[in-house]
C-alpha positions as CSV (number, residue, x, y, z in Angstrom):
1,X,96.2,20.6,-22.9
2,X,92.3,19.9,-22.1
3,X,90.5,20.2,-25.5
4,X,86.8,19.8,-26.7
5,X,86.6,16.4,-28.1
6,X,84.7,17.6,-31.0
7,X,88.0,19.6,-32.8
8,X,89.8,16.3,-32.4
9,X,87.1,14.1,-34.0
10,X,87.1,16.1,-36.8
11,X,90.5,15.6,-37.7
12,X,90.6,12.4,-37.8
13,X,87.9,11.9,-40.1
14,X,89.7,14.1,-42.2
15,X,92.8,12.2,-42.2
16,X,91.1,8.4,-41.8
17,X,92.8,7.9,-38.6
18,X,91.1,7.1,-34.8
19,X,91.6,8.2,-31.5
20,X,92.0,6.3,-28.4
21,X,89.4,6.7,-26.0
22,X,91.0,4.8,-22.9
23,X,88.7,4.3,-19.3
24,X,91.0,5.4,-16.4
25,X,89.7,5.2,-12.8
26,X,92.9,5.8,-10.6
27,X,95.9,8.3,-10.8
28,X,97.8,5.1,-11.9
29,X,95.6,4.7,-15.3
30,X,95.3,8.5,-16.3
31,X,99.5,9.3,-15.7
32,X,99.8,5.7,-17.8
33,X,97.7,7.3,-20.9
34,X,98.6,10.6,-20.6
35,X,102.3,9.8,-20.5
36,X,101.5,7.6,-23.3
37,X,100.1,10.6,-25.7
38,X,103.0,12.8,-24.5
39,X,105.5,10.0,-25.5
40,X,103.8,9.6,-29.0
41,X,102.8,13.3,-29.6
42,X,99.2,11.6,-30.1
43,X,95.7,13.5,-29.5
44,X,94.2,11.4,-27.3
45,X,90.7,10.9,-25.0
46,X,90.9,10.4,-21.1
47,X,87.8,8.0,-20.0
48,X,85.7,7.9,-17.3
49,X,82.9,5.7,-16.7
50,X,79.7,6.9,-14.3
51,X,80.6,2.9,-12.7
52,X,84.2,4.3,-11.8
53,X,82.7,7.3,-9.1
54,X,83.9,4.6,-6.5
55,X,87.0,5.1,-7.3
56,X,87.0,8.6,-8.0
57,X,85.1,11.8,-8.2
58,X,84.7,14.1,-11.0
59,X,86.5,16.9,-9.5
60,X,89.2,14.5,-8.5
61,X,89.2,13.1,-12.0
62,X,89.3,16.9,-13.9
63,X,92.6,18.2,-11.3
64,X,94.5,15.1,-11.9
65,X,94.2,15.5,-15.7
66,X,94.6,19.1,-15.6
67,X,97.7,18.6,-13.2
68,X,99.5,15.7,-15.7
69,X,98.3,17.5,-19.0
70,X,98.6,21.3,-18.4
71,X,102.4,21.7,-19.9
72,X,102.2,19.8,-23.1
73,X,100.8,20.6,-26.3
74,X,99.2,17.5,-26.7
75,X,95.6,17.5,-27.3
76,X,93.7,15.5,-24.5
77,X,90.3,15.1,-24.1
78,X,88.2,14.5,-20.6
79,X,85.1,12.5,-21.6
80,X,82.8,10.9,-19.4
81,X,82.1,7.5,-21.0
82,X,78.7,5.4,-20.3
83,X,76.4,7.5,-18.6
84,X,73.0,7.3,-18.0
85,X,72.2,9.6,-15.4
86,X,71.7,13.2,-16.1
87,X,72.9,14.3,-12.7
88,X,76.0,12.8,-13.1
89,X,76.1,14.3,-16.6
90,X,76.0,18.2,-15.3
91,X,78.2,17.3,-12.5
92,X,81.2,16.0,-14.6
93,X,80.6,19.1,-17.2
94,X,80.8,21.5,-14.4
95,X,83.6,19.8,-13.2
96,X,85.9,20.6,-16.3
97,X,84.5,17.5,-18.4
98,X,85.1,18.5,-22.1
99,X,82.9,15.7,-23.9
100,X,80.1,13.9,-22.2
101,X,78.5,10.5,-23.5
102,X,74.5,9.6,-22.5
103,X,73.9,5.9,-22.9
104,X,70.4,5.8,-23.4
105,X,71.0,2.9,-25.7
106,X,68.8,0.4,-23.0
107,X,65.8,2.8,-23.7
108,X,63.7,2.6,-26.8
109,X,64.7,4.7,-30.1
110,X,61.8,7.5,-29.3
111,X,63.1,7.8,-25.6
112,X,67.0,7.5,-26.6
113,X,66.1,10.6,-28.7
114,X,64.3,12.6,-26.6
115,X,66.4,12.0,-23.5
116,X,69.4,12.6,-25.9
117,X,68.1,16.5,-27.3
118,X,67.9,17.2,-23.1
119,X,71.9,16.5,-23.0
120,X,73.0,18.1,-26.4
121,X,71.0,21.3,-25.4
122,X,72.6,21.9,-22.1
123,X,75.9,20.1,-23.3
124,X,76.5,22.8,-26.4
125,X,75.4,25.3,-24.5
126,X,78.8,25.3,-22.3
127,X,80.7,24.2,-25.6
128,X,80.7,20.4,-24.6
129,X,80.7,17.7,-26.7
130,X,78.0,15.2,-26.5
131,X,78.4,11.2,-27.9
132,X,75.0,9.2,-27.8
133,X,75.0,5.2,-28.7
134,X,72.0,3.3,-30.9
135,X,72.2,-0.4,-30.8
136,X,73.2,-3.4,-28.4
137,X,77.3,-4.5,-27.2
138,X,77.4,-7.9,-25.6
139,X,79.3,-8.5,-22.9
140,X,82.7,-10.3,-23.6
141,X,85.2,-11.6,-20.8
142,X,87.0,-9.8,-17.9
143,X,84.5,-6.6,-19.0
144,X,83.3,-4.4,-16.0
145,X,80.0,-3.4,-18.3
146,X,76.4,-4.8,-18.1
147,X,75.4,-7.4,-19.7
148,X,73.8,-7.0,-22.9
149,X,71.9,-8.3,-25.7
150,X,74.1,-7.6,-29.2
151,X,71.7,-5.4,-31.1
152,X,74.1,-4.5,-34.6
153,X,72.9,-0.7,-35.2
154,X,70.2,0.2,-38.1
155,X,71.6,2.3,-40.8
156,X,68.5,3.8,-41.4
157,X,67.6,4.5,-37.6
158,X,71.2,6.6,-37.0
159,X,70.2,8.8,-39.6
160,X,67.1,9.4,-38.5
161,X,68.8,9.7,-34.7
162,X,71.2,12.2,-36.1
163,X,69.8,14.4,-37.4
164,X,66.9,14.7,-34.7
165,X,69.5,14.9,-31.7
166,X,72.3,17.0,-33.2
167,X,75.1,14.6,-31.3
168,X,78.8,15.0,-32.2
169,X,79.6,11.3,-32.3
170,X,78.0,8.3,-32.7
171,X,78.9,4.8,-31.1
172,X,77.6,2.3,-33.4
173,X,77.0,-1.7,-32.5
174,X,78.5,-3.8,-35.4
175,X,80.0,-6.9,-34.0
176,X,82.3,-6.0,-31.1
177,X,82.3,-6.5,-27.4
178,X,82.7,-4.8,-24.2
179,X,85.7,-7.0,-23.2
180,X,88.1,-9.9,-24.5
181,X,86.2,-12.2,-27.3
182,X,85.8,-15.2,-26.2
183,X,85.8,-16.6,-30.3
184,X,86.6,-15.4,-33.0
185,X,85.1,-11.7,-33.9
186,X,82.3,-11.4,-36.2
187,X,82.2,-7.6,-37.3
188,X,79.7,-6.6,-39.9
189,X,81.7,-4.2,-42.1
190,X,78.7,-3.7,-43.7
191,X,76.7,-2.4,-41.4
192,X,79.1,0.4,-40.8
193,X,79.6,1.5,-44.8
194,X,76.1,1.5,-44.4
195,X,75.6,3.8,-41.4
196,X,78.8,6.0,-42.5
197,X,77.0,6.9,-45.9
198,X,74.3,7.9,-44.1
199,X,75.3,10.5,-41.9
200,X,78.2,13.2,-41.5
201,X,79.5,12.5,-37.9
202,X,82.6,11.0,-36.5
203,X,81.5,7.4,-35.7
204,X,82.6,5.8,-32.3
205,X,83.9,1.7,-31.8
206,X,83.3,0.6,-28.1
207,X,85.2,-2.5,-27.7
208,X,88.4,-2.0,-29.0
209,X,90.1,-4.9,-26.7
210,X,91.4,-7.7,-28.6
211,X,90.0,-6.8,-31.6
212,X,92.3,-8.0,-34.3
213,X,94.4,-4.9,-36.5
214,X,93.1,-5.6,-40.0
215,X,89.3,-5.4,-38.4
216,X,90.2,-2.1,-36.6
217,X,92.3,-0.4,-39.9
218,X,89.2,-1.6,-41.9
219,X,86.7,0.3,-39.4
220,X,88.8,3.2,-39.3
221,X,88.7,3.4,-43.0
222,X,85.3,3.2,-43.3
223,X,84.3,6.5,-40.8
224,X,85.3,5.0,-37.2
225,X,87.7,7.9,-35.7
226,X,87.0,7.3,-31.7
227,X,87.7,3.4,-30.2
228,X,87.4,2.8,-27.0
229,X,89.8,0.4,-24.9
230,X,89.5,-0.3,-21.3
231,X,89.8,-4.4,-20.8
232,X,92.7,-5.3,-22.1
233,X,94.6,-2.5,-20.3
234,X,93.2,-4.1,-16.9
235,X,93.5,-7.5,-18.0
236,X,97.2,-6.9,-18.9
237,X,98.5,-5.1,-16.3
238,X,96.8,-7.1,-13.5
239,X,98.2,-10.2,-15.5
240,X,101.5,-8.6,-15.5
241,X,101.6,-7.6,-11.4
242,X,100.5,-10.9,-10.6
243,X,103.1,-12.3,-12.4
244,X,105.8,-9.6,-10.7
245,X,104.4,-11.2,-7.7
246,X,104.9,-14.7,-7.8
247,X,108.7,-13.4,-8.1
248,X,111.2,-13.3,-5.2
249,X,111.2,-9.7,-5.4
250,X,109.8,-8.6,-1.8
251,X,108.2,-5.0,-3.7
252,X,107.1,-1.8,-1.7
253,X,103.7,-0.7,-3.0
254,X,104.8,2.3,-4.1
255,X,107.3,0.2,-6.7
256,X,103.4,-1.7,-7.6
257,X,102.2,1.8,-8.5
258,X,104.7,2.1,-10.9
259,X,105.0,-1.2,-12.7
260,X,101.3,-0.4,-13.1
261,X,101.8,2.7,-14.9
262,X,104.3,1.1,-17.4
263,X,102.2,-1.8,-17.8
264,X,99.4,0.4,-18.9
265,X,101.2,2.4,-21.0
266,X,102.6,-0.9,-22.8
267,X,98.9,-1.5,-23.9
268,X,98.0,2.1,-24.5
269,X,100.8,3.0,-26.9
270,X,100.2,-0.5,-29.0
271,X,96.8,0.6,-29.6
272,X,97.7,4.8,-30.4
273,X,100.5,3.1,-32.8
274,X,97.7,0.9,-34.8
275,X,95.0,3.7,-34.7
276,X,97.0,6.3,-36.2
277,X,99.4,4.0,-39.0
């Protein structure tokens, strides 16, 4: 069942859990995490990144969600994750997209606002949730991202961004990184008690890979309800088929397909486990 992303969010503020936002870009990836939130009878968000429309198309994204999701009860979100082009933005919500998110995080605050009012007024006027980001991720290893500089969010800035913009969600740079860490993780807890007392919106963690369980419960308890995951579920499974391969096992590739999908799910269902307990 395709839902707004916003009626989701708001429950799990409410009840100091998170959702998984996990980036699919094959029928391989979105069967692994919808089967997943079946499995678990867990809400969960379907990603797609604006980078991934070499793989696939909006439309083609929107039927294969609609065909895996459309006789459960499970709440699943279709959000397009890391966009900054507003053509691509209109395109994925009139292709069935329920939640949109504009990067405009590489701009400067006064621009990342204005640009950001554009998308929330044409976004909630079709009943389509919009996520925005304010601050910097670096780029960690076996990411797909951009490279970036790490700019930790300012508290006083989100406010301010809020409540100019009207967004539904917030993603919020405190420490984490768009891939695997290559040390150990220096989250500013901080920074995010700061930013939640400041304003009244569900708060989004991009870089959810690797990021150790006591960090993640602590930023869930503290107004993070959306984290993102998308390296580690490629890094694992494409660890794990390589692996299948070295074997003596002469596979088919439809037999691939399939170890793909359970590999992802392995990685997806860890991650819906420690975001709701």
């Amino acid at each position: 069942m395709i839902v707004n992303l916003t009626s989701i969010l708001k429950d799990a503020r409410l009840g100091k859990y998170a959702i998984g936002s996990f980036n699919v870009y094959s029928y391989e990836t979105i069967k692994g995490v919808i089967e997943s939130a079946i499995k678990l009878n867990k809400p969960t968000i379907v990603a797609f990144g604006e980078r991934y429309l070499e793989n696939m198309d909006f439309d083609s994204v929107y039927a294969t969600v609609n065909a895996l999701g459309k006789n459960t009860n499970t709440p699943i979100a279709l959000h397009l994750d890391h966009c900054k082009s507003f053509e691509h933005i209109v395109q994925a919500i009139r292709a069935g997209f329920t939640s949109v998110m504009y990067d405009g995080s590489n701009l400067s605050f006064e621009e990342n606002i204005k640009e950001t009012k554009k998308i929330v007024s044409i976004a909630h006027s079709v009943n389509v949730s919009v996520e925005a980001e304010l601050g910097g991720i670096s780029l960690g290893d076996r990411s797909n991202e951009e490279e970036r500089e790490q700019i930790y969010t300012d508290p006083n800035e989100a406010e301010i961004f809020v409540k100019e913009t009207g967004v539904d969600a917030l993603a919020v740079s405190i420490g984490t990184v768009h891939g695997m860490y290559k040390g150990e993780p220096k989250i500013d807890i901080g920074v995010l008690k700061s930013i939640a007392s400041r304003i009244d919106i569900p708060l989004v963690l991009h870089g959810g890979s690797g990021t150790p369980e006591n960090i993640i419960k602590e930023c869930i308890r503290n107004g993070i309800c959306k984290i993102n995951v998308n390296t580690e579920i490629s890094a694992y499974t494409v660890d794990k088929i390589k692996e299948a391969l070295r074997s003596d096992k002469d596979y088919h590739l439809s037999k691939i397909s399939i170890l793909e999908i359970e590999y992802i799910k392995e990685v997806v269902e860890k991650y819906m486990n420690m975001f709701y307990s």
